[in-house]
FIKE-501695 format. One record per residue (C-alpha): residue in three letters; x, y, z. Coordinates in nm, 2 decimals. Layout:
<sites>
<site><resn>ALA</resn><X>X</X><Y>Y</Y><Z>Z</Z></site>
...
</sites>
This chain:
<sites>
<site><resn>UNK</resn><X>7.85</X><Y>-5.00</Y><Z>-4.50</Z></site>
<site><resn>UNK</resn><X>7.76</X><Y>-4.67</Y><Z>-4.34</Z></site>
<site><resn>UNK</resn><X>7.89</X><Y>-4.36</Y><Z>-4.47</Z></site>
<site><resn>UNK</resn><X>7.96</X><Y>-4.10</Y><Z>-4.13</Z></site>
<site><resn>UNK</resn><X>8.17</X><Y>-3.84</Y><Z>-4.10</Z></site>
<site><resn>UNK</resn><X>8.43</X><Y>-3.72</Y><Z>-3.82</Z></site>
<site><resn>UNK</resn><X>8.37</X><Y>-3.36</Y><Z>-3.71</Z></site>
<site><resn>UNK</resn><X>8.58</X><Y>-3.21</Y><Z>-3.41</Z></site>
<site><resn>UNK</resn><X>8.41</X><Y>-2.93</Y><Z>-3.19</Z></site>
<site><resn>UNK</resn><X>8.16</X><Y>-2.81</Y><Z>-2.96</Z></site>
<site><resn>UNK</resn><X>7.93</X><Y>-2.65</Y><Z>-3.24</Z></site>
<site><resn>UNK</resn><X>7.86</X><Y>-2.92</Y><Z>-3.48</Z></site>
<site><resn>UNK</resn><X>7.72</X><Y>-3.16</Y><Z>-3.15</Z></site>
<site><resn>UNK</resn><X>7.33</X><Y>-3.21</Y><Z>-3.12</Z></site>
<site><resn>UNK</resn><X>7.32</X><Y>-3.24</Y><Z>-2.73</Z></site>
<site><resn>UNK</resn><X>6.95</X><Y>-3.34</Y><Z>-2.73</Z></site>
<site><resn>UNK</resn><X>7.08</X><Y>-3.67</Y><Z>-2.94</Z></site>
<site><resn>UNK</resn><X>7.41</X><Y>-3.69</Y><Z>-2.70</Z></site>
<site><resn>UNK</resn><X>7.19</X><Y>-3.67</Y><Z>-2.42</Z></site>
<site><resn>UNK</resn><X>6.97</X><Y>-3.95</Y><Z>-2.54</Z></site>
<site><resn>UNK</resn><X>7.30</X><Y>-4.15</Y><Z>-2.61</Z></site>
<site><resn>UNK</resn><X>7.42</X><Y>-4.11</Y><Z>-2.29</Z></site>
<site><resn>UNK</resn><X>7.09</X><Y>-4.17</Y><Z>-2.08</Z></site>
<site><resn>UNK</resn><X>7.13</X><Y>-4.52</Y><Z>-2.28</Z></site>
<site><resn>UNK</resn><X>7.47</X><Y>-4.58</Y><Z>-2.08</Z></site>
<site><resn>UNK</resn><X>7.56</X><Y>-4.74</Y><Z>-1.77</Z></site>
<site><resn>UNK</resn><X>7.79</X><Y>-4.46</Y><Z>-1.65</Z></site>
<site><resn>UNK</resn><X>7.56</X><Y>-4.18</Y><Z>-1.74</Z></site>
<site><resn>UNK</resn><X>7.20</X><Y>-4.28</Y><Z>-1.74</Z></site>
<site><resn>UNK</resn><X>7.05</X><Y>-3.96</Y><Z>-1.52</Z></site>
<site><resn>UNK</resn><X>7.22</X><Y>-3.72</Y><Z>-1.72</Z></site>
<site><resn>UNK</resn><X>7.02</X><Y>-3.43</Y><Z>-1.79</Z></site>
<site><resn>UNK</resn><X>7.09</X><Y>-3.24</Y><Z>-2.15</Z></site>
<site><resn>UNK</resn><X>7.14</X><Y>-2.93</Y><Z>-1.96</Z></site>
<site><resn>UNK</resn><X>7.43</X><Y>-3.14</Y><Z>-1.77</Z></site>
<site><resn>UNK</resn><X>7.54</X><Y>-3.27</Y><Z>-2.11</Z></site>
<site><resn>UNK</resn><X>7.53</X><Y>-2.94</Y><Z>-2.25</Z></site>
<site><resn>UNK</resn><X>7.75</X><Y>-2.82</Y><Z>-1.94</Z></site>
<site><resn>UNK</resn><X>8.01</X><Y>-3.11</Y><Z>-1.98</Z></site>
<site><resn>UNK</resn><X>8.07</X><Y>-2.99</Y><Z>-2.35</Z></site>
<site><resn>UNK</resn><X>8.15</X><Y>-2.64</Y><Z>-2.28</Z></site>
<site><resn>UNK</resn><X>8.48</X><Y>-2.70</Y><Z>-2.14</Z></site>
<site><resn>UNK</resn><X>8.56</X><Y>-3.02</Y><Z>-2.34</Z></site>
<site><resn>UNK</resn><X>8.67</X><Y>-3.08</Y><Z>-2.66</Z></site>
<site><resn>UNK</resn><X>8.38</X><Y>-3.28</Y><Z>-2.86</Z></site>
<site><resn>UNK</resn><X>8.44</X><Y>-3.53</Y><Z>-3.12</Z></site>
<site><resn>UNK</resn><X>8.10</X><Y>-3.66</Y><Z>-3.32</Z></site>
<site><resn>UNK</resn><X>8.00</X><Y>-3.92</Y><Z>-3.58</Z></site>
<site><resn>UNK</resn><X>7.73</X><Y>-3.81</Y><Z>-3.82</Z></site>
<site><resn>UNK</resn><X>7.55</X><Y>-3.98</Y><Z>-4.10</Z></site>
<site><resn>UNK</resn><X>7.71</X><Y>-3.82</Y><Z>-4.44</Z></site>
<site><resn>UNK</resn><X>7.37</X><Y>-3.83</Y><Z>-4.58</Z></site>
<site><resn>UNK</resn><X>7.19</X><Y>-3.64</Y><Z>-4.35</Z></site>
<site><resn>UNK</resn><X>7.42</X><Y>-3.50</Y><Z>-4.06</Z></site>
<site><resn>UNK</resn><X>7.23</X><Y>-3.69</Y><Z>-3.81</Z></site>
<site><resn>UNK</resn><X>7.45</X><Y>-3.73</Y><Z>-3.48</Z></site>
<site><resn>UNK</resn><X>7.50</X><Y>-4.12</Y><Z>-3.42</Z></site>
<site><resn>UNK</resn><X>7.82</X><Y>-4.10</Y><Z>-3.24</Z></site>
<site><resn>UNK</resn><X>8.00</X><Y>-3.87</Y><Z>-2.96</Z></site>
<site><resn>UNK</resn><X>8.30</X><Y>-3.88</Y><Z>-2.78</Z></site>
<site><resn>UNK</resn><X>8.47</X><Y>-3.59</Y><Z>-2.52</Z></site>
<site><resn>UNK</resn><X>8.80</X><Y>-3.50</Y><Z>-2.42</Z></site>
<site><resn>UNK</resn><X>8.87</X><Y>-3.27</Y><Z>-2.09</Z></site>
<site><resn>UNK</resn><X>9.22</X><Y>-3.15</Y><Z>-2.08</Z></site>
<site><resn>UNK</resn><X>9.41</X><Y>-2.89</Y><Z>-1.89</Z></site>
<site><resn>UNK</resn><X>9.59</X><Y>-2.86</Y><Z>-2.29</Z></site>
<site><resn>UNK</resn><X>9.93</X><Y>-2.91</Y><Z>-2.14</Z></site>
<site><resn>UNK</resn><X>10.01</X><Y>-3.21</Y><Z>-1.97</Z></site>
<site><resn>UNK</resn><X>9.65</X><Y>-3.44</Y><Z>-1.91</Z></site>
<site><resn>UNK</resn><X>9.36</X><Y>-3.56</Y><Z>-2.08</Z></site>
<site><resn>UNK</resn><X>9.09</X><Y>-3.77</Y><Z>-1.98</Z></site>
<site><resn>UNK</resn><X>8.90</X><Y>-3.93</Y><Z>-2.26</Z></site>
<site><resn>UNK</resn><X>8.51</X><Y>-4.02</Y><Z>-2.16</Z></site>
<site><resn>UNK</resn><X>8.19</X><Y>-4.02</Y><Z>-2.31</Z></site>
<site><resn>UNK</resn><X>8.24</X><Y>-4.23</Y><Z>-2.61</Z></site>
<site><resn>UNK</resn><X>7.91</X><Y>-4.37</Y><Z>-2.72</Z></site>
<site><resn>UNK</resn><X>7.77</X><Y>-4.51</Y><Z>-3.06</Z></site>
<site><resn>UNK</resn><X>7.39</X><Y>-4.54</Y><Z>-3.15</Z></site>
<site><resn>UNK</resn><X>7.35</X><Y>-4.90</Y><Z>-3.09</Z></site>
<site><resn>UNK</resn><X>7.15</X><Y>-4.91</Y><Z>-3.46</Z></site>
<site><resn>UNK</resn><X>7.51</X><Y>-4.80</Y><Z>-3.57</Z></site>
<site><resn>UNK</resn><X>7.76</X><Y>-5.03</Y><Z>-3.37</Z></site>
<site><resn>UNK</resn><X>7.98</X><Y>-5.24</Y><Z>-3.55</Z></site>
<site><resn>UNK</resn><X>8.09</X><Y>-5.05</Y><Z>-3.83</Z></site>
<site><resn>UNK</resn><X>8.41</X><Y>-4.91</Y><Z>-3.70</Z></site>
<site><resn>UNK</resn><X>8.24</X><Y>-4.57</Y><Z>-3.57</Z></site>
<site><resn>UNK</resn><X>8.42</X><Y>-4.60</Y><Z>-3.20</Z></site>
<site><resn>UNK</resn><X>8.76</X><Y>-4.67</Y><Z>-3.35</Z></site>
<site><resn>UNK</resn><X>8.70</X><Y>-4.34</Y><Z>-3.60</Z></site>
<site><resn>UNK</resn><X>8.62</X><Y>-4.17</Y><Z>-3.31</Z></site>
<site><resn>UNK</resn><X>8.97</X><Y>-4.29</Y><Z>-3.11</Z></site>
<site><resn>UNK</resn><X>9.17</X><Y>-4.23</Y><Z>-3.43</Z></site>
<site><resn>UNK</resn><X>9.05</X><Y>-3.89</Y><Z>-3.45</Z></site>
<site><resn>UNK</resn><X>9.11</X><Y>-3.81</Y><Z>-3.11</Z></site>
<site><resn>UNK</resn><X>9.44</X><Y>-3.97</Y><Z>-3.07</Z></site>
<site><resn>UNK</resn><X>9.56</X><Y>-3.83</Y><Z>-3.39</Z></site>
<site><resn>UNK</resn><X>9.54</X><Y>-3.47</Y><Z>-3.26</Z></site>
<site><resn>UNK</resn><X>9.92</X><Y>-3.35</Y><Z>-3.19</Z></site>
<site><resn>UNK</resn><X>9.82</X><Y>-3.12</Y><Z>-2.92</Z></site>
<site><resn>UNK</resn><X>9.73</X><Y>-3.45</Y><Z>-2.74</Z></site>
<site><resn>UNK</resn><X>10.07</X><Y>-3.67</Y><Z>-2.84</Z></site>
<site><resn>UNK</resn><X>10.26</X><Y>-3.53</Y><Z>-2.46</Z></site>
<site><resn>UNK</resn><X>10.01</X><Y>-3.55</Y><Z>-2.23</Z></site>
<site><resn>UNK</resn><X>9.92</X><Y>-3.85</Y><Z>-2.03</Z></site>
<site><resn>UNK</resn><X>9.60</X><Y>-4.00</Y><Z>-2.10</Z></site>
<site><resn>UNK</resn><X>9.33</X><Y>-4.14</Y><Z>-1.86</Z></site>
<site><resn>UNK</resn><X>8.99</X><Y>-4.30</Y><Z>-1.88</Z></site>
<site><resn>UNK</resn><X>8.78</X><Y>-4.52</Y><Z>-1.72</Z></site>
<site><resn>UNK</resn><X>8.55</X><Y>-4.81</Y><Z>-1.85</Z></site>
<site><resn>UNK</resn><X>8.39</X><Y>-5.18</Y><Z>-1.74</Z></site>
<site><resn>UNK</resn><X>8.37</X><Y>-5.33</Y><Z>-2.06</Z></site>
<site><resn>UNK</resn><X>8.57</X><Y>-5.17</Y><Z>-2.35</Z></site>
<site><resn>UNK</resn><X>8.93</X><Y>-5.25</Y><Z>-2.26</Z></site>
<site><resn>UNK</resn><X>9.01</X><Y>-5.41</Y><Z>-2.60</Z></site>
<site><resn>UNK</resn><X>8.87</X><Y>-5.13</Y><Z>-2.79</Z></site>
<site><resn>UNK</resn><X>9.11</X><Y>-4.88</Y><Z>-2.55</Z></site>
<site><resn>UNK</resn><X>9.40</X><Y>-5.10</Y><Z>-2.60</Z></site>
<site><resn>UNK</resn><X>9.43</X><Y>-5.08</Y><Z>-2.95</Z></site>
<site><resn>UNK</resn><X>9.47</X><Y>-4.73</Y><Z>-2.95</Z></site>
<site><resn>UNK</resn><X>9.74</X><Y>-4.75</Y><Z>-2.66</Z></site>
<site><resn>UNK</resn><X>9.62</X><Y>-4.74</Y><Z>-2.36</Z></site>
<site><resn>UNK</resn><X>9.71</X><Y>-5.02</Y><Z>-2.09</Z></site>
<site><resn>UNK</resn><X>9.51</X><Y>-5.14</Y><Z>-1.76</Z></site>
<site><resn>UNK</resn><X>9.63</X><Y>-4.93</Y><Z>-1.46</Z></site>
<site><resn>UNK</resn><X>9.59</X><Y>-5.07</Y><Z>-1.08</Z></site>
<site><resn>UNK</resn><X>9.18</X><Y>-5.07</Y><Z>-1.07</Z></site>
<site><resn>UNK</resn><X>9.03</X><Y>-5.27</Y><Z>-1.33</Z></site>
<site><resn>UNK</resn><X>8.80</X><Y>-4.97</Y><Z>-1.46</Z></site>
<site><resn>UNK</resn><X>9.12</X><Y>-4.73</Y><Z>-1.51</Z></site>
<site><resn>UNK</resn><X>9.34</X><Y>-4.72</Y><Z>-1.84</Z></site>
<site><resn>UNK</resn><X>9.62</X><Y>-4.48</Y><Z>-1.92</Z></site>
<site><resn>UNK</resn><X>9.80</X><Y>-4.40</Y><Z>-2.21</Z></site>
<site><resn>UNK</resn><X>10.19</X><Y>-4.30</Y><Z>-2.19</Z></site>
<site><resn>UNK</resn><X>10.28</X><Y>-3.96</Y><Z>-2.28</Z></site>
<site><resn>UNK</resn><X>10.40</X><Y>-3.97</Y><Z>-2.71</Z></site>
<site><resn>UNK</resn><X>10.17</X><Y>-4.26</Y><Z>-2.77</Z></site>
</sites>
């Protein structure tokens, strides 16, 4: 079992290892960390750490106009760490935050549908995009 912690906001994030991360993905494999750094400045951030050590092994982003829309992107795991709940931590956070609760939700993925639909979020039109109701 790993022991990781939640932590919500832009300061506790190590771009250099969200960078990495992401450079590992299909959707955002040229991503520069001063492009990564950007994305974060007007988004709210959402990390896993290791408890013992604080390393960053797990990021996730939300951009929002903080009234009626959010778009939730970005979510990536260290593969070492995959497997031990760390993406669902990550969604529970996020979609436990009341500020989010009456806005419609979007994102888009090509592989993770199951893991979205768990936390409320249904396939929309194009298979990439999923939306969650507003109060869900």
């Amino acid at each position: 079992m790993i022991d990781f912690v939640i932590r919500a906001g832009k300061e506790h994030m190590q771009v250099a290892v969200v960078g990495e991360l992401l450079r590992a993905t299909y959707w955002a494999n040229g991503r520069s960390d001063a492009i990564v750094e950007k994305s974060m400045q007007k988004s709210d951030c959402y990390g896993a750490f290791l408890a013992e050590n604080r390393q960053q092994i797990g990021f996730a982003r939300v951009v929002t106009d903080d009234a009626t829309f959010l778009w939730v992107c970005d979510v990536v795991v260290d593969p070492r760490y995959r497997g031990h709940g760390i993406g669902k931590r990550l969604l529970e956070t996020i979609q436990s935050q009341p500020k989010y609760r009456p806005m419609l939700g979007l994102l888009a993925t090509s592989d993770a549908h199951g893991l979205y639909e768990q936390y409320g979020f249904v396939r929309s039109g194009d298979e990439r995009f999923m939306q969650k109701p507003k109060g869900v």
